[in-house]
N, C-alpha and C positions, 0 to 999 in steps of 0.2 A: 128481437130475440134475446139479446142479449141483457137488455135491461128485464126480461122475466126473471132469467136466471139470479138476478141480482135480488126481484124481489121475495127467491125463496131461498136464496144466502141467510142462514144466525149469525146473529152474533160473534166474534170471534171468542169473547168471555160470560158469554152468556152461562149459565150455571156456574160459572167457575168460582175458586176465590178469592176474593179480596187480598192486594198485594199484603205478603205476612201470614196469608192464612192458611189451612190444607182441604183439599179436598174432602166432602161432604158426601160419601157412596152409599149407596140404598144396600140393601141386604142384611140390613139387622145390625149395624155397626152399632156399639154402645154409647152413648154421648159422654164425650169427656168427661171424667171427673174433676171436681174441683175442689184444688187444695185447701186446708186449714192456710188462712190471714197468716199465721205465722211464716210456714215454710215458704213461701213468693214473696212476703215484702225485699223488694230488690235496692239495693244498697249500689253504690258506685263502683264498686268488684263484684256486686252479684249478690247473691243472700249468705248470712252468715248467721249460723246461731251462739248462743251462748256457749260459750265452754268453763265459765268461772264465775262463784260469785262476787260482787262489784261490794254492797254495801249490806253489809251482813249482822245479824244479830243474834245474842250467844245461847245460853241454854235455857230451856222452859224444863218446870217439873211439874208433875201432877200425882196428886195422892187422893185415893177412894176413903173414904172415910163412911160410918155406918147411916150415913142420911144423904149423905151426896161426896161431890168433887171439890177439890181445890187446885186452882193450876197458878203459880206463878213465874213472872217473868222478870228481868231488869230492865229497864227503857234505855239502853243503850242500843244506837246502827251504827257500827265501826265502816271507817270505809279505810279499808286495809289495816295498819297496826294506828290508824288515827282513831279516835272516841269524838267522832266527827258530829253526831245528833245525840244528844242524851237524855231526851225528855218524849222517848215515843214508844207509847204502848205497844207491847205485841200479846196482848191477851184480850180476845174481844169476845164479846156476845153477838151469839146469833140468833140466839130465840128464847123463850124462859125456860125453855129445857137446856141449851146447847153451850160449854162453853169452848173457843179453840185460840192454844197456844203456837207461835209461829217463830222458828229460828231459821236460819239459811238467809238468804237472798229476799231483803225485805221488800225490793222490786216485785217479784214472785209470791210474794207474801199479799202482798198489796192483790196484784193482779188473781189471786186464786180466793182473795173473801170477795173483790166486786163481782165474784162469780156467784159465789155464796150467798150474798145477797140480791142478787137475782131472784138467784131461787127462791130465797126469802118473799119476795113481790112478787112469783107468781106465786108463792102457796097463799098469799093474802087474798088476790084476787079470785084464787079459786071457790075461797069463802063455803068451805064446806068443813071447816074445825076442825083439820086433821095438819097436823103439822110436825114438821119432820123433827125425826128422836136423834138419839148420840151415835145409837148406832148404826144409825140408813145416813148419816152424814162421813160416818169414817168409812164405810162401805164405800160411798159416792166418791171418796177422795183415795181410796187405792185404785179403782177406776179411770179415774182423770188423770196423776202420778204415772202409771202405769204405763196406758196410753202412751202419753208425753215423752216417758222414756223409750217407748218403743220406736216413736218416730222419730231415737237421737237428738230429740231437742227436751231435754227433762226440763222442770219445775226445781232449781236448787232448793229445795223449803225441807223442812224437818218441820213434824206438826204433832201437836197431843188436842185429843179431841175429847172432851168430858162432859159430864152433864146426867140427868133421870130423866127417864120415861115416864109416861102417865101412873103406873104404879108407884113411882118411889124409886124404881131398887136403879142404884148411882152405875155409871159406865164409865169407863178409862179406857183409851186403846191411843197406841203410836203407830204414824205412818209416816215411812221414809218416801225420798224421792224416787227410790223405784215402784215405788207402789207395795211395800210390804208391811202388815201391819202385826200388830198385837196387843193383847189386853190384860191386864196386870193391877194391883190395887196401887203401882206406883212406877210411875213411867216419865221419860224422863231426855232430851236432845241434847245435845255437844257433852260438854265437860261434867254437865250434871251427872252423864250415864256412870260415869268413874268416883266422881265427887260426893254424887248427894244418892245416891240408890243404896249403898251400904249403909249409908248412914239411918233410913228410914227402915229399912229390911232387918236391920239389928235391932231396930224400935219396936219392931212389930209383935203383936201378944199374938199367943200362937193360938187361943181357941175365942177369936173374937178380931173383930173390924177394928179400926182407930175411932174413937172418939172426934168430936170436932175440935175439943180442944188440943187434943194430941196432935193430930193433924196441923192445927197453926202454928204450934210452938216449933214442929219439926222443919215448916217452910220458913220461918226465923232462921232457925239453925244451920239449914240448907243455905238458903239465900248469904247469910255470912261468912261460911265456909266458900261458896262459889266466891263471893268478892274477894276472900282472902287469895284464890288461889287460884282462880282463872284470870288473866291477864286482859279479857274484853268483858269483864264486869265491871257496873260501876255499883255501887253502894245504895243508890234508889231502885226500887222495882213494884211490881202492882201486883195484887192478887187477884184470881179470880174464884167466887166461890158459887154452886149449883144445888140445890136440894131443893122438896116440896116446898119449901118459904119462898121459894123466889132465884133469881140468877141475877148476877150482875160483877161488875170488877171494881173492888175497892182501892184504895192508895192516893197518890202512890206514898210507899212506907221508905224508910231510914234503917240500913242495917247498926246494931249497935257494935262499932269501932271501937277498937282495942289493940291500939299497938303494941305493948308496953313488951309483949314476947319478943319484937324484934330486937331487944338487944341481949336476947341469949343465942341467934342464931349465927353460924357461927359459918367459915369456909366458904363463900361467896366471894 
């Protein structure tokens, strides 16, 4: 008799689960969601996100000129008040439409173009000749920014995004690390916003676009005034230039130096 009862005994764990785990109940429960790789990588105290950036790079500008874009940068990553790397682009191409300038947390920098270029490799495989413009990529990156910051763990990056559509007509726009953008014939991150935006905006002809030539002599001008007087510039930097001819980032160029004013300045 008693070995029956034993043969209609379950399991004592039978459904249950796995030591660690929770119970699995029928009635429409929703299946766990599963966090972004970011927020769960678990660290020896637990997850920790960023709160600062580490190895930073200074200001990019960008000026609309009447055929296309030009964005330049200095090839300086500071890692803190050190001029620790001084030979790394932060002006890159991402398509022959596209070009994108990157200041902030060049980790972040880094990690948001191999995203970019993703997408890049699928829009090749999708192989149907439609390839993304200047501005479904700055769209795409107040999106992503945005995001990021909502879920308290942002993207440090300050970014200027340029380039022409299949028409021709040139696009400019800035987007910060909360995801907020805007478009401008000349745009501009860190010390440039202060430094070199007057400088161009005073240049500017009031019934009519910048020429190309106008347009270079001004990132000369820009780019010298920044070395002169931002403290995480160095004197090298690259251009990047967009219009129907083509895209791509030239350099890197030599500001031309000129101390000789330092010895009238005076109360230091």
């Amino acid at each position: 008799m008693l070995n029956n009862y034993n043969s209609l005994a379950q399991p004592l764990w039978q459904n249950g689960p796995a030591p660690g785990e929770f119970y699995k109940f029928t009635g429409g429960q929703m299946p766990v969601q599963q966090l972004p790789r970011e927020l769960t990588t678990v660290g020896p105290y637990g997850t920790k996100h960023s709160t600062a950036a580490i190895t930073t790079g200074s200001s990019v500008l960008g000026i609309r000129y009447d055929e296309g874009v030009m964005l330049a940068a200095d090839t300086l990553v500071s890692y803190g008040s050190l001029a620790r790397y001084q030979n790394i682009e932060r002006v890159f191409k991402i398509n022959k439409n596209i070009l994108l300038g990157g200041s902030g947390d060049f980790a972040d920098i880094q990690s948001i173009k191999r995203n970019i270029d993703q997408k890049m490799i699928e829009d090749q495989c999708c192989d149907d000749n439609i390839e993304m413009k200047p501005k479904s990529l700055a769209s795409w990156m107040t999106r992503v920014l945005y995001n990021r910051r909502s879920r308290m763990n942002p993207l440090y990056i300050d970014v200027v995004v340029g380039g022409v559509d299949n028409e021709g007509t040139p696009y400019l726009a800035n987007v910060d690390l909360r995801g907020r953008s805007h478009e401008d014939y000349v745009v501009a991150t860190g010390f440039a916003r202060h430094l070199a935006i007057p400088l161009v905006r005073e240049k500017k002809p009031k019934d009519r676009d910048f020429t190309v030539v106008e347009a270079a002599e001004l990132i000369r001008t820009c780019m010298e005034v920044l070395y002169y007087r931002d403290t995480r510039n160095i004197s090298q930097y690259t251009v990047g230039v967009c219009s129907l001819n083509g895209c791509g980032v030239e350099g890197p160029f030599q500001v031309n130096e000129n101390w000789t004013f330092a010895e009238t300045i005076k109360g230091y």
